[in-house]
N, C-alpha and C positions, 0 to 999 in steps of 0.2 A: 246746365247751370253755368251762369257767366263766370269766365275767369276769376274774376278779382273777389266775386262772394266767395268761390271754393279756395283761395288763398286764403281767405281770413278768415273760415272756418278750420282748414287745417293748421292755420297757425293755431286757436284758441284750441283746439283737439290733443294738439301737439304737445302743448303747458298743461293738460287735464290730468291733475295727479288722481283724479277719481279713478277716470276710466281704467288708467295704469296698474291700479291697485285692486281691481276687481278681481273676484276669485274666479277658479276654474270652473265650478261646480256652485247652483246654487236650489235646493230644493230639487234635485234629480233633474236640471238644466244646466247644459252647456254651453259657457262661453264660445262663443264665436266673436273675430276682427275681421270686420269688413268693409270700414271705406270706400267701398262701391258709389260711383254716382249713377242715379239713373233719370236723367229728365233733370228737374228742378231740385231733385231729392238727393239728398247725401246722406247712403245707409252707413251710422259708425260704429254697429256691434249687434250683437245679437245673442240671444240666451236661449237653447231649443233642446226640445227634448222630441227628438225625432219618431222614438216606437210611440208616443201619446198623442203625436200631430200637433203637437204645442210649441207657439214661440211667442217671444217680444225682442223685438229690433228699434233702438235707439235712433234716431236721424235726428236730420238738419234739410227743415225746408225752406226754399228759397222764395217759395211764392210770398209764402205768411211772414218771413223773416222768423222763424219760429223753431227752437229744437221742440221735439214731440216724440209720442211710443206709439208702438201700433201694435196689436196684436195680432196673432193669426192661433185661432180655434179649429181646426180640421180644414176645410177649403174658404172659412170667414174670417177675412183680416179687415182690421180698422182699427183707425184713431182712438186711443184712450184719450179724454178731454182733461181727464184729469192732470195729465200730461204734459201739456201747451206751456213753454215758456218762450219768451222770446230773451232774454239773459239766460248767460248760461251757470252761473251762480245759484239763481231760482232754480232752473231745471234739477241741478245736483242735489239741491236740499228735499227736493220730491223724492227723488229717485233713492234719495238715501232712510227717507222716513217710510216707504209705501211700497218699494220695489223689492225688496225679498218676501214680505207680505201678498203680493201680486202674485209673487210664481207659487206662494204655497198654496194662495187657492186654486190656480191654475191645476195642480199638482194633487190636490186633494181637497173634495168638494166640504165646504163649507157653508152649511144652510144659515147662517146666523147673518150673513151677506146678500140675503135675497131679500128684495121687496117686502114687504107687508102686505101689497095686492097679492101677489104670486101667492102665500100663501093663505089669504083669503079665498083665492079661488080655487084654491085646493089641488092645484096643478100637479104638484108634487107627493100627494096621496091617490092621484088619479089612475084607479087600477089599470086603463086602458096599455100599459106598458105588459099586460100578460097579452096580449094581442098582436103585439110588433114582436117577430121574429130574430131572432140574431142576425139572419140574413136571408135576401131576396134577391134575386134577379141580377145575383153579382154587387148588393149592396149591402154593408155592413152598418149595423145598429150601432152609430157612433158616439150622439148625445142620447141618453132615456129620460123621460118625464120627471121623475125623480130627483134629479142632476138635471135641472134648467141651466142654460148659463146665457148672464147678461151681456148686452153686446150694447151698442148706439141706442140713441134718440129713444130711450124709453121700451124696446124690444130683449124678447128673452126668446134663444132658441130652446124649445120643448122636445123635440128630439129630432133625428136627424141620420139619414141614412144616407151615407157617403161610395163609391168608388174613391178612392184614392191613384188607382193607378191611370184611371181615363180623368181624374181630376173632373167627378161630374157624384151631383147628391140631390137630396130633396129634404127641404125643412119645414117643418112647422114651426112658427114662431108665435108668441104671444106681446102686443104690443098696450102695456100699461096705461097708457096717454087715451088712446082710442078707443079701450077695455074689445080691443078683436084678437082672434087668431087668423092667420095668416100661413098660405105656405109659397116658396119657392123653388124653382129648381137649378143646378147650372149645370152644364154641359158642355164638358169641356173648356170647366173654369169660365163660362160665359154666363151670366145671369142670367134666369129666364122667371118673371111673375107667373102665377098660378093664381088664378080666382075661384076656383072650384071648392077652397076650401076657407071662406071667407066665414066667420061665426063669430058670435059673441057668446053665447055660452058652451060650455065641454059639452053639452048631449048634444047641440047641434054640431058641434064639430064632430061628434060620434056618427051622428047620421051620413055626414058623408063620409068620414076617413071609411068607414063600413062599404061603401059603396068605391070610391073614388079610389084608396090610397093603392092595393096591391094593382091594380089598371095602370095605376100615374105610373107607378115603380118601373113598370114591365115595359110601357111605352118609351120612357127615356131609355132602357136597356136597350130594345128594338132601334132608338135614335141613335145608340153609343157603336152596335154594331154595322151599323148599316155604312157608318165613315170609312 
């Protein structure tokens, strides 16, 4: 970050009677102060609830000229769009109407916030969640079918079996826009696509999670150990 943007972000930080006045505790998340810069990026706080793998963190970026939020969902962080101001005025008045809203549903799921796809497709009555285990191959049952949650561009992670401690998982995602599912993996925090379980309707995605998914699981175990 060039000198003279992070001066005049930390001066307008500095006069931010918001920030100052936030509470300790919000919705079973904790304030955090962190003015970290990293790259282009100026993290100025953060709200985490650590045993849930939940946060949002407030910044200032310098590419877009823009404060914005990001979230981070078990090892999935990104831009809320809702978010984007480039005044920081604007920014306050989002954050003051939508942002303890935000961490309640973070914090406790609320289905009246899902799609109308989602629930046409029935994702969330999808018995297929007595089939995924609590855990596998060192992987814990993070998101369940039941409890979708929305992320970017039109996608809903459908569940999701994490490592936390090698920071490595595998998701199914369902993508509204395209009407597909989709899975990924990451590996030690490094993205990795997966086309094996590409489908458009749940029985085809039953066809193969049936074949595919305890295999997929076991082989990134096999990749996690092998480092």
């Amino acid at each position: 970050m060039k000198a003279a943007t992070k001066e005049k972000i930390l001066s307008q930080v500095k006069a931010w009677d918001y920030m100052k006045n936030l509470p300790e505790q919000m919705h079973g998340f904790n304030y955090v102060l962190l003015m970290e810069e990293k790259g282009d990026v100026l993290d100025l706080y953060r709200y985490e609830n650590k045993e849930a793998h939940r946060s949002i963190t407030v910044y200032y970026h310098e590419e877009t000229s823009e404060y914005k939020l990001r979230m981070r969902i078990g090892l999935t962080e990104f831009c809320v769009i809702e978010y984007i101001y480039a005044e920081l005025e604007a920014f306050q008045e989002i954050l003051q109407e939508r942002c303890s809203g935000l961490l309640a549903d973070m914090q406790t799921f609320n289905p009246e916030h899902i799609t109308s796809i989602i629930h046409d497709k029935k994702i969330m009555q999808w018995d297929y969640k007595k089939k995924l285990p609590e855990t596998f191959a060192g992987f814990r049952l993070f998101i369940t079918p039941d409890q979708p949650v929305r992320i970017i561009n039109g996608s809903y992670i459908v569940f999701d079996y994490s490592d936390f401690t090698s920071k490595s998982n595998f998701i199914i995602y369902y993508n509204v826009f395209r009407n597909e599912f989709f899975g990924e993996s990451r590996i030690f925090d490094i993205p990795e696509v997966s086309y094996d379980f590409d489908s458009h309707e749940l029985q085809e995605l039953i066809n193969k999670l049936d074949v595919k998914l305890f295999p997929y699981l076991q082989e990134i175990r096999t990749r996690i150990d092998s480092k």
